[in-house]
C-alpha positions, 0 to 999 in steps of 0.5 A: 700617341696624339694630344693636345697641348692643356698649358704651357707655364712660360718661365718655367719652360715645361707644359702639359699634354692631355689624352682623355683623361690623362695629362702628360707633363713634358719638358722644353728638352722634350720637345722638338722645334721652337718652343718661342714659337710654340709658347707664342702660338699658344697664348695668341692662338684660339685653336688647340696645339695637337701634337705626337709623342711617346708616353714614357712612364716616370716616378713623378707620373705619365710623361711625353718624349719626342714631342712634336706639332702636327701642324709643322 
């Protein structure tokens, strides 16, 4: 599944993916990469994040797994 990324909250290390008109909540441990480069092309970049992932169902809500970039 594709999406962008909708808000990353820093100290916490978890963000949010939308597709439509469902957010996905992932976690720093989901994501595959760097996330000091991913949290700082956020907050500096003017462009959306688009990344890939496999929506997993949770008890709390929609959740992504195996989250990467696009652009990477």
């Amino acid at each position: 599944m594709t999406g962008y990324i909708t808000k990353l909250v820093e100290g916490k290390v978890f963000g949010f993916i939308r597709v439509g008109n469902t957010e996905y909540f992932f976690h720093r441990e989901d994501f595959h990469g760097h996330w000091d480069d991913l949290t700082m092309d956020y907050y500096k970049s003017k462009e959306k994040i688009e990344v890939e992932f496999d929506a997993v169902d949770s008890a709390k809500g929609p959740r992504a797994a195996n989250v990467r970039r696009v652009d990477e």
